[in-house]
N, C-alpha and C positions, 0 to 999 in steps of 0.2 A: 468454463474454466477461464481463469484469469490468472494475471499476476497484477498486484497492487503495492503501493508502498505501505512501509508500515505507518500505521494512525499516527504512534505514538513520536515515533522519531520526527513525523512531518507537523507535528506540532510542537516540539521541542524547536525546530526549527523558525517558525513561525513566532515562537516569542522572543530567540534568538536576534531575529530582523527586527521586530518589533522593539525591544529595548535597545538596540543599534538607531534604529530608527529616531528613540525617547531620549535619547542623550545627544541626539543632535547629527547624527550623519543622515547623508542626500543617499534618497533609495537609489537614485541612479548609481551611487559608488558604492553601493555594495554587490559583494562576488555573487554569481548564480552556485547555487550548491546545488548538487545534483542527489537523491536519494542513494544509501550506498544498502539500506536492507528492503528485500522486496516479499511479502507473502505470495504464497499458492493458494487459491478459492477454488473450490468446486462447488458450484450449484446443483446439487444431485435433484432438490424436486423440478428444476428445468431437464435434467439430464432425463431424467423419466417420463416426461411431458414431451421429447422429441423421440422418446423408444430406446435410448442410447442404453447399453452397460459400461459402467467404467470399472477397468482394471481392478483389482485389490492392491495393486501394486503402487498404481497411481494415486488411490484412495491414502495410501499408506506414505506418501511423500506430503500431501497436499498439506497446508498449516492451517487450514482452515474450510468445513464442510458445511454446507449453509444445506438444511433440509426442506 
């Protein structure tokens, strides 16, 4: 189980700096932006390779189940 940022918004980000970047500002004066949305991962075929059962409940929050 993890929690990760989301792809999408860390690359909207990324071209965000990058065209800040192409119009001529110094990467040192641009802000740190911090991620404001995060997903939930569960790895269930490691989950099952350590013995582990995970919840239904937890299954049922997670945004993302990797088998």
């Amino acid at each position: 189980m993890s929690y990760n940022t989301d792809r999408d918004e860390f690359g909207q980000q990324i071209g965000n700096y990058t065209a800040q970047v192409l119009k001529g500002a110094k990467p040192g004066d641009l802000p740190v932006v911090q991620s404001s949305k995060f997903i939930f991962v569960i790895n269930l075929g490691t989950a099952k390779t350590l013995g582990l059962t995970i919840p239904s409940a937890l299954l049922a929050r997670a945004d993302e189940l990797i088998e």
